[in-house]
DRENDO-1510 file (C-alpha; in Angstrom, 1 decimal, always signed):
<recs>
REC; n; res; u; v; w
REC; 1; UNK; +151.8; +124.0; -58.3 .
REC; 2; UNK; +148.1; +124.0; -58.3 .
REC; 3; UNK; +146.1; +121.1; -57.3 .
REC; 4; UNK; +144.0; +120.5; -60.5 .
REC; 5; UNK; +141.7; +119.1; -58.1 .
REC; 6; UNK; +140.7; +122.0; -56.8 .
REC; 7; UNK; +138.8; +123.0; -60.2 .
REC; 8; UNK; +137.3; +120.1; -60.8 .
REC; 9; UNK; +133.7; +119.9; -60.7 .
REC; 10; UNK; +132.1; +116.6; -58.7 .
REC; 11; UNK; +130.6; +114.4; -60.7 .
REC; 12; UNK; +127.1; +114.7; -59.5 .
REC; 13; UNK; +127.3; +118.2; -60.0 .
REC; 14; UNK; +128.1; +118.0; -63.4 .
REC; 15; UNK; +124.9; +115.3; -64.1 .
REC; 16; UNK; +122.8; +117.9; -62.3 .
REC; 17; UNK; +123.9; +120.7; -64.7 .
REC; 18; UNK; +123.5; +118.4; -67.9 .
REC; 19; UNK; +119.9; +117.2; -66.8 .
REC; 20; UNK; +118.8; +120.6; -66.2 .
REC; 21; UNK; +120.2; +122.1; -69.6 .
REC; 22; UNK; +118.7; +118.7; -71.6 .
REC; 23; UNK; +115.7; +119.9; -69.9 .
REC; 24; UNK; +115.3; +123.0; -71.2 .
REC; 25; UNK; +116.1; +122.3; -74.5 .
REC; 26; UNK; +113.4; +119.9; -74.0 .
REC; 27; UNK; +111.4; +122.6; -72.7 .
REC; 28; UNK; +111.9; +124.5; -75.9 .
REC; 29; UNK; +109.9; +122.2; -78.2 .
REC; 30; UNK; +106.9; +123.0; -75.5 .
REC; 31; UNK; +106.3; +119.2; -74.8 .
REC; 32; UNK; +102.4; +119.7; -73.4 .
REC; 33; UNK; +101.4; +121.3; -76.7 .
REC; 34; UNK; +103.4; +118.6; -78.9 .
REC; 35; UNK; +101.3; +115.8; -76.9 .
REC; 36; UNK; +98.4; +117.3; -78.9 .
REC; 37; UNK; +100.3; +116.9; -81.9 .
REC; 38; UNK; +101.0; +113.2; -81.4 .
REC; 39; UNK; +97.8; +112.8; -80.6 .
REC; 40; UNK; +96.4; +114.1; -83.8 .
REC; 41; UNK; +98.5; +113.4; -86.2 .
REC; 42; UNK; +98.2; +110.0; -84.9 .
REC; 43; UNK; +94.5; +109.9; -85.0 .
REC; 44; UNK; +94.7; +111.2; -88.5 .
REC; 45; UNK; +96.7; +108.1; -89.6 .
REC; 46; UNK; +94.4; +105.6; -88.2 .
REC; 47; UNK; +91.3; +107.1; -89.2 .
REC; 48; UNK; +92.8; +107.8; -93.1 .
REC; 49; UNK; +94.5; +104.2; -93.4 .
REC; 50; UNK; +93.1; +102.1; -96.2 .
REC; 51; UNK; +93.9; +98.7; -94.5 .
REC; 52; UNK; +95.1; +97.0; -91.4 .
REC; 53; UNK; +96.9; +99.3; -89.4 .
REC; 54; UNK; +100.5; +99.1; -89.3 .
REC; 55; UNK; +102.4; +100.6; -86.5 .
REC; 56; UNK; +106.1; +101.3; -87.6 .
REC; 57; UNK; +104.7; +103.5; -90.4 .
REC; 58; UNK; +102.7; +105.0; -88.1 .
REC; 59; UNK; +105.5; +106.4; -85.6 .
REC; 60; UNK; +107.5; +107.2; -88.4 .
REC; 61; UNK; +105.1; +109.8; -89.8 .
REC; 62; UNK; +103.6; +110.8; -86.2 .
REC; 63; UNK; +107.5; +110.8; -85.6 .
REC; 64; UNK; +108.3; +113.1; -88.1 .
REC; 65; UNK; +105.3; +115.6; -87.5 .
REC; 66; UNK; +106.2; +115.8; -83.8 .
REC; 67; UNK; +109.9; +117.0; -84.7 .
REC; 68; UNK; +108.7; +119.4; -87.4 .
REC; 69; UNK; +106.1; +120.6; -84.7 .
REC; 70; UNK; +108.8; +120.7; -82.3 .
REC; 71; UNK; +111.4; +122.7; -84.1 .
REC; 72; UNK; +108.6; +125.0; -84.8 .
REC; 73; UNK; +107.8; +125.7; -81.6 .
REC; 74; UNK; +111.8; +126.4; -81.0 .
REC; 75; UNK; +112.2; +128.7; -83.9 .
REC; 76; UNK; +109.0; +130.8; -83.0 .
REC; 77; UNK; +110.6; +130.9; -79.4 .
REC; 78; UNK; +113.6; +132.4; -80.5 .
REC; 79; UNK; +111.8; +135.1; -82.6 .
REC; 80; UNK; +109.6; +136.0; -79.3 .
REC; 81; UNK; +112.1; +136.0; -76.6 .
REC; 82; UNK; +112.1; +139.6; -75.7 .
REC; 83; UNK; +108.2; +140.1; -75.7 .
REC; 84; UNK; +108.2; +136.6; -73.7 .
REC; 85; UNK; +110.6; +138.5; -70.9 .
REC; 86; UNK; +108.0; +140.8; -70.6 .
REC; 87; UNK; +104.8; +138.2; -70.0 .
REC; 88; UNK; +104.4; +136.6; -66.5 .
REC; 89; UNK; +103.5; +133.3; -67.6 .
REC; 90; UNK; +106.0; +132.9; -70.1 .
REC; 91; UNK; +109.1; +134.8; -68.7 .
REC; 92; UNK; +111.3; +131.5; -67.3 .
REC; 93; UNK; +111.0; +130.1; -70.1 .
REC; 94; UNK; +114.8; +128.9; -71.4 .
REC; 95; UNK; +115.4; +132.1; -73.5 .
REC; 96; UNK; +114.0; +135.2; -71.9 .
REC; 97; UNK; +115.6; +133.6; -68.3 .
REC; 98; UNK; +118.9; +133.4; -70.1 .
REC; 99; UNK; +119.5; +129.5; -69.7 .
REC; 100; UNK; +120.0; +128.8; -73.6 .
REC; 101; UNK; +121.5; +131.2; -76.0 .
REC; 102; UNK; +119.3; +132.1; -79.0 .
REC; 103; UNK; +121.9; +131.3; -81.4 .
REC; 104; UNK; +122.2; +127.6; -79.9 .
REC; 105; UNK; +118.1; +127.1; -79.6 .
REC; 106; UNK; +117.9; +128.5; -83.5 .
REC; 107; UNK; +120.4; +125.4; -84.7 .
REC; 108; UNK; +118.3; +123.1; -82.7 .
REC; 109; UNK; +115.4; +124.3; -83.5 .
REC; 110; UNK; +116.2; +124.1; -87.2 .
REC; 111; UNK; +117.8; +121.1; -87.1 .
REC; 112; UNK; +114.5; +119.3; -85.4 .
REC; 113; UNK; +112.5; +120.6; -88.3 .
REC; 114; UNK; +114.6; +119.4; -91.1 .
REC; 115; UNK; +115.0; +115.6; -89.6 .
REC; 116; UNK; +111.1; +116.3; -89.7 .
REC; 117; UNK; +110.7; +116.8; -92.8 .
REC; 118; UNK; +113.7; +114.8; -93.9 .
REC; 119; UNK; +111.7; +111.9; -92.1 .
REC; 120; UNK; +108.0; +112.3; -93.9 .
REC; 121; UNK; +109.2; +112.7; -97.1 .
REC; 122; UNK; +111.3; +109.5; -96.5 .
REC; 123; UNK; +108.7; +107.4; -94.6 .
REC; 124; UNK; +105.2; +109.1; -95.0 .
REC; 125; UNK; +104.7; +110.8; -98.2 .
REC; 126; UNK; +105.5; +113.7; -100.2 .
REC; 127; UNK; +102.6; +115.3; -99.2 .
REC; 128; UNK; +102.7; +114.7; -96.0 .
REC; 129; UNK; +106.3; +116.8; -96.1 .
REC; 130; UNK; +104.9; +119.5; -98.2 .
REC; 131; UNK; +101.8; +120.3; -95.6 .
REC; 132; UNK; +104.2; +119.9; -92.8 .
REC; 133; UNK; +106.7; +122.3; -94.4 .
REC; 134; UNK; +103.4; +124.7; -95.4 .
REC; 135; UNK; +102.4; +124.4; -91.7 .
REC; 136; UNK; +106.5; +125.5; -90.6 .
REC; 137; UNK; +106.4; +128.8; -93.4 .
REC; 138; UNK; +102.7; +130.0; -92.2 .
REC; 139; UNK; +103.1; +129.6; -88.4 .
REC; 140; UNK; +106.8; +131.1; -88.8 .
REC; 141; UNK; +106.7; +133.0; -91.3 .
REC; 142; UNK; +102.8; +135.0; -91.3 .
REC; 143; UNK; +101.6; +134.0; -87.7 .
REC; 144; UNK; +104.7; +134.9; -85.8 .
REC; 145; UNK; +105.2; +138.2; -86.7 .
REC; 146; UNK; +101.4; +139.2; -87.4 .
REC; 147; UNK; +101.1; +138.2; -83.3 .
REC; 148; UNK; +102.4; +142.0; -82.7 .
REC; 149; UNK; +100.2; +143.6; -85.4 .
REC; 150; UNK; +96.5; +141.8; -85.8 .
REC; 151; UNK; +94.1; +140.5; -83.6 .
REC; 152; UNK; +93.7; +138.3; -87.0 .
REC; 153; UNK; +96.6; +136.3; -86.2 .
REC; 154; UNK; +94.8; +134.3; -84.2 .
REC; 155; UNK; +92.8; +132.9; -87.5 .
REC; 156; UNK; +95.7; +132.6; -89.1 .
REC; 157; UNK; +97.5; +130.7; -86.3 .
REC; 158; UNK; +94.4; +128.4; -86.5 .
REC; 159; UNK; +96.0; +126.9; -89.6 .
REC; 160; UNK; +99.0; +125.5; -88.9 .
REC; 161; UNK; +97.7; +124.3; -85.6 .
REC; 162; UNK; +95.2; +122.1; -87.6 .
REC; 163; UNK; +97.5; +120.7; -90.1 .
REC; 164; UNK; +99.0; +117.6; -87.8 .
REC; 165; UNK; +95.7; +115.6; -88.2 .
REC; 166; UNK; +95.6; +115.9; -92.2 .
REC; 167; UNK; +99.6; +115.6; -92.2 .
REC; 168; UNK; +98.9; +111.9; -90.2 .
REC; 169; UNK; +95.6; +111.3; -92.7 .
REC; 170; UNK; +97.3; +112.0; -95.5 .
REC; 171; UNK; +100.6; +110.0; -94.7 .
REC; 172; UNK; +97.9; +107.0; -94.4 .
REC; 173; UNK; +95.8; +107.8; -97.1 .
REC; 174; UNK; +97.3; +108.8; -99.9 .
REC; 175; UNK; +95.4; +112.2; -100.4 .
REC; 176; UNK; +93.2; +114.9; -98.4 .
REC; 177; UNK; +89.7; +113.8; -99.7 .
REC; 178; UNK; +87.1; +115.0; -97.3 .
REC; 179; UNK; +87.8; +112.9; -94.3 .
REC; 180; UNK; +90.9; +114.7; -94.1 .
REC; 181; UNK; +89.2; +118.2; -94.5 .
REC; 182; UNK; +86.8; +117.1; -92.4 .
REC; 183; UNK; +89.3; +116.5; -89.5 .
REC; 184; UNK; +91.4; +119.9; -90.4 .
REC; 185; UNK; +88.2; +121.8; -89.9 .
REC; 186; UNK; +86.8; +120.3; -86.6 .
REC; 187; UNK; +90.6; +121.0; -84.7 .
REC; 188; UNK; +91.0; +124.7; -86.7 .
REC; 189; UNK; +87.2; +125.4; -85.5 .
REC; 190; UNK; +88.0; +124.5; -82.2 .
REC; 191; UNK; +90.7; +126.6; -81.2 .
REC; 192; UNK; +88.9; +129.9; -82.1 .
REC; 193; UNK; +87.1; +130.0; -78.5 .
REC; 194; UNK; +90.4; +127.6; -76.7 .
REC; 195; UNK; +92.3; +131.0; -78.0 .
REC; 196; UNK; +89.7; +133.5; -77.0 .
REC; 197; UNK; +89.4; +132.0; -73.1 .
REC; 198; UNK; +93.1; +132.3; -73.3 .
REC; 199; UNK; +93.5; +135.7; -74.4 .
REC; 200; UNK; +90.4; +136.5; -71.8 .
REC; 201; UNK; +92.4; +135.0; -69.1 .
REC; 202; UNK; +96.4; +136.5; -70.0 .
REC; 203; UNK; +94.8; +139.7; -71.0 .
REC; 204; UNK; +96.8; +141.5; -69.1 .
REC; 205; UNK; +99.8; +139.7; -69.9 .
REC; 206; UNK; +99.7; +140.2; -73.5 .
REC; 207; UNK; +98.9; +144.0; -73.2 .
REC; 208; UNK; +101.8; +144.1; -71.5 .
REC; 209; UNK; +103.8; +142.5; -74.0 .
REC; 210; UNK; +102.0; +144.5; -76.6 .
REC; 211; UNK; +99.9; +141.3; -78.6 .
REC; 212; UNK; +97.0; +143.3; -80.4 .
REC; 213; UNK; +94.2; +140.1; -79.0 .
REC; 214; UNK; +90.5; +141.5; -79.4 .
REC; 215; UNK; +90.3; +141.1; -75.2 .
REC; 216; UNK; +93.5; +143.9; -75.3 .
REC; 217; UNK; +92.5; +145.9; -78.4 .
REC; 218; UNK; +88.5; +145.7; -76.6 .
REC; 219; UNK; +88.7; +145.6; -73.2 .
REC; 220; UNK; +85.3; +145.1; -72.7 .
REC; 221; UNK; +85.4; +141.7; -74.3 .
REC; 222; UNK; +82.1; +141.5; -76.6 .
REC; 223; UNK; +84.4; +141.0; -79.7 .
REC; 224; UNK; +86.0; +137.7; -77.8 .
REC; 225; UNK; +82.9; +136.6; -76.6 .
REC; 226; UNK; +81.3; +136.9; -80.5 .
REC; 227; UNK; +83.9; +134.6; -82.0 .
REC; 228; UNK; +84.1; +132.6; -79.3 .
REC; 229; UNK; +80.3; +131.8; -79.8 .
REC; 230; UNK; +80.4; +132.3; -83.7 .
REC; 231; UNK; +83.2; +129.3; -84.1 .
REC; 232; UNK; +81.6; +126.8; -81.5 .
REC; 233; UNK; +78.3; +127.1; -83.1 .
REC; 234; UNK; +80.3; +126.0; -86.5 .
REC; 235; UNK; +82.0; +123.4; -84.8 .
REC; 236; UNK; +78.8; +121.5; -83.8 .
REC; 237; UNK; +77.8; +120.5; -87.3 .
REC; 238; UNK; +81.5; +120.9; -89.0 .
REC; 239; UNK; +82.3; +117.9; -86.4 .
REC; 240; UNK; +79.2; +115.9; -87.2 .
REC; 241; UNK; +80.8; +115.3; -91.0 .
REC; 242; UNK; +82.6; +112.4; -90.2 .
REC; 243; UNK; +79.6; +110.6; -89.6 .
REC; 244; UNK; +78.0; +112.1; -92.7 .
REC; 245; UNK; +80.8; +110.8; -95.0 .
REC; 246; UNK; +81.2; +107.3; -93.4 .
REC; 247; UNK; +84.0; +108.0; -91.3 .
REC; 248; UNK; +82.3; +107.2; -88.3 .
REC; 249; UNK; +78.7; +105.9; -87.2 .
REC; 250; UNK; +75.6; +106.5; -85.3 .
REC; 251; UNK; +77.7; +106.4; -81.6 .
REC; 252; UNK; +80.2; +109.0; -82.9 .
REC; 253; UNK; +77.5; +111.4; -83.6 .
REC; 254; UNK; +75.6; +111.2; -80.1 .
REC; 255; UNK; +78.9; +112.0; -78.4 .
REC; 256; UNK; +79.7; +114.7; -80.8 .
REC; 257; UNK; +76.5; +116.2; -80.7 .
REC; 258; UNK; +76.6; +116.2; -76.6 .
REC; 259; UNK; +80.3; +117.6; -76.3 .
REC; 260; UNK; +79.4; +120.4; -79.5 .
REC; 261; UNK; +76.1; +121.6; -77.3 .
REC; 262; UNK; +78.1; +121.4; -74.3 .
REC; 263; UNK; +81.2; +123.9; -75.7 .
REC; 264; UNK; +78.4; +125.7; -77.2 .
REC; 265; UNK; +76.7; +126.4; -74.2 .
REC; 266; UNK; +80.2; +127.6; -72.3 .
REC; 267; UNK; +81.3; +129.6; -75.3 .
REC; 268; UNK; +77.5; +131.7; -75.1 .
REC; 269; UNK; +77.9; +131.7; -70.9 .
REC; 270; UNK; +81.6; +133.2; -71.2 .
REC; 271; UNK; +80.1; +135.4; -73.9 .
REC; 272; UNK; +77.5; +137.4; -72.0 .
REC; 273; UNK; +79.8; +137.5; -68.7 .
REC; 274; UNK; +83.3; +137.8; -69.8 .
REC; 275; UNK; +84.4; +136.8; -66.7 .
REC; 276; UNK; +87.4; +135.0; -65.4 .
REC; 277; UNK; +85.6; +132.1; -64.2 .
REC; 278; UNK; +83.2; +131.7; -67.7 .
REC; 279; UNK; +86.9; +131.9; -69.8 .
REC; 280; UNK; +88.0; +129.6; -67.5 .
REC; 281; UNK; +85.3; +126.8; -67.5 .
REC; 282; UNK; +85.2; +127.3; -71.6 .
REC; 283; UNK; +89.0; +126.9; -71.2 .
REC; 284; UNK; +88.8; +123.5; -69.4 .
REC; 285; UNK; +86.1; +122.3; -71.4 .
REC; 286; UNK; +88.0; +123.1; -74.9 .
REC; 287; UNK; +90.8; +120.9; -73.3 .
REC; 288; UNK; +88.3; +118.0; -72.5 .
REC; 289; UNK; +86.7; +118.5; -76.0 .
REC; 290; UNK; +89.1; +117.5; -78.6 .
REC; 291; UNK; +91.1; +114.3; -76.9 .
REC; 292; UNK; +86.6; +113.0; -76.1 .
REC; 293; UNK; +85.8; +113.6; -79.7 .
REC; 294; UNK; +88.5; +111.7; -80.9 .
REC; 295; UNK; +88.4; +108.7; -78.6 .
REC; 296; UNK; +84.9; +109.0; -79.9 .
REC; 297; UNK; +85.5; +108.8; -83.5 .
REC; 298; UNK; +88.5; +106.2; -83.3 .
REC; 299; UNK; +86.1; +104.0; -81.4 .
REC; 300; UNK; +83.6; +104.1; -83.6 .
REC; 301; UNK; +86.2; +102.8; -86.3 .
REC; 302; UNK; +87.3; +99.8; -84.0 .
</recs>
């Protein structure tokens, strides 16, 4: 008679193989780019509350945006897994390396969204759920599959990825009102040139996987360069409304005014060169940017 023994796996073996598949379902919801989303959909609540600030509500509605943004990020995963086999930066990710079955990462994908939802109609408001669930249908649903057919899904995908501050303003607040637009349109003007360095820098990478982005459909790069420029210059006054409505005050706009001149000025460098290096430095600045200008502005509020 066999020795059952023989098959069994040892123990620490078996915690080793659950950590690393708990990891890449973790993986999945693309953790880097959901710290954004905490971070705005947070800043959005504080910034729209009414009165004193309380927390629980808070983490409930910067709770539920994180899992809607999460299972977003799944879903959208499982629809690009082939072309993401094909891109260097993107081809050990879970799916394309075979670690989690499509089938398995579209449950949990799903599943995150809907406790997402479930959870801002529940504890936020109604309208945070309905933006949330508009920002799941047009980054799923228009930006997805418009990736492999328009350099204009890169406008498109600008919309969804501004919602999470107005989804946390408007959990706090009660309505958009033009703080709210105000904050959607300084985070969807920013990521015009953040996308354009990117797509400068993974050019290559996303011919390959056949994305139609301006630095792939124009080689050259003047078309990047153009809208990287054309949407930092809007940024600089779009982010000095805050100030101009009340939401923030004289401090706020000398900081926001220095970091918009500043992401100007890389934006118009990266647009005459169209080099690696410019794309890059606009790239690192963009990062720097957005968490600056809202330290700025929640400061200002203290």
């Amino acid at each position: 008679m066999k020795d059952a023994r023989a098959d069994a796996v040892p123990v620490p073996l078996q915690i080793g193989r659950t950590s690393a598949r708990v990891a890449d379902y973790v993986a999945l919801t693309k953790p880097r780019l959901n710290l954004l989303v905490v971070a705005t959909s947070a800043a959005g609540y504080y910034l729209g509350a009414t009165r004193a600030l309380d927390l629980w509500p808070m983490a409930q509605a910067v709770a539920g945006t994180a899992l809607v943004a999460g299972g977003a990020a799944v879903l959208n995963q499982v629809y690009e897994r082939d072309t993401d086999a094909l891109m260097r930066r993107t081809r050990a990710r879970p799916l394309p390396d075979g670690r989690v079955p499509p089938t398995d990462a579209g449950i949990f994908g799903l599943a995150l969204a809907l406790c997402g939802l479930l959870v801002l109609a529940t504890r936020a408001s109604l309208l945070a759920a309905v933006l949330a669930t508009a920002t799941l249908i047009v980054y799923l649903l228009v930006y997805t599959p418009m990736k492999r057919r328009s350099s204009l899904s890169t406008l498109v995908g600008a919309v969804p990825g501004a919602l999470p501050p107005l989804i946390g303003w408007t959990a706090s607040h009660g309505s958009v009102s033009a703080g709210g637009a105000a904050l959607f349109a300084i985070v969807f003007l920013w990521q015009i040139p953040h996308f354009m360095a990117i797509a400068w820098m993974y050019r290559a990478d996303y011919a390959k996987a056949g994305f139609p982005m301006l630095p792939v459909i124009e080689p050259e790069g003047r078309r990047a360069g153009r809208q990287a420029v054309l949407y930092a210059a809007a940024l600089l006054p779009a982010s000095l409304v805050p100030t101009a409505i009340g939401l923030s005050g004289t401090a706020y706009l000398a900081i926001a005014i220095a970091l918009g001149l500043v992401l100007l000025w890389l934006a118009v460098r990266f647009g005459r060169a169209r080099s690696d290096d410019s794309a890059r430095m606009l790239f690192l600045a963009s990062i720097a940017y957005l968490p600056m200008i809202w330290v700025a502005m929640i400061w200002d509020k203290l």
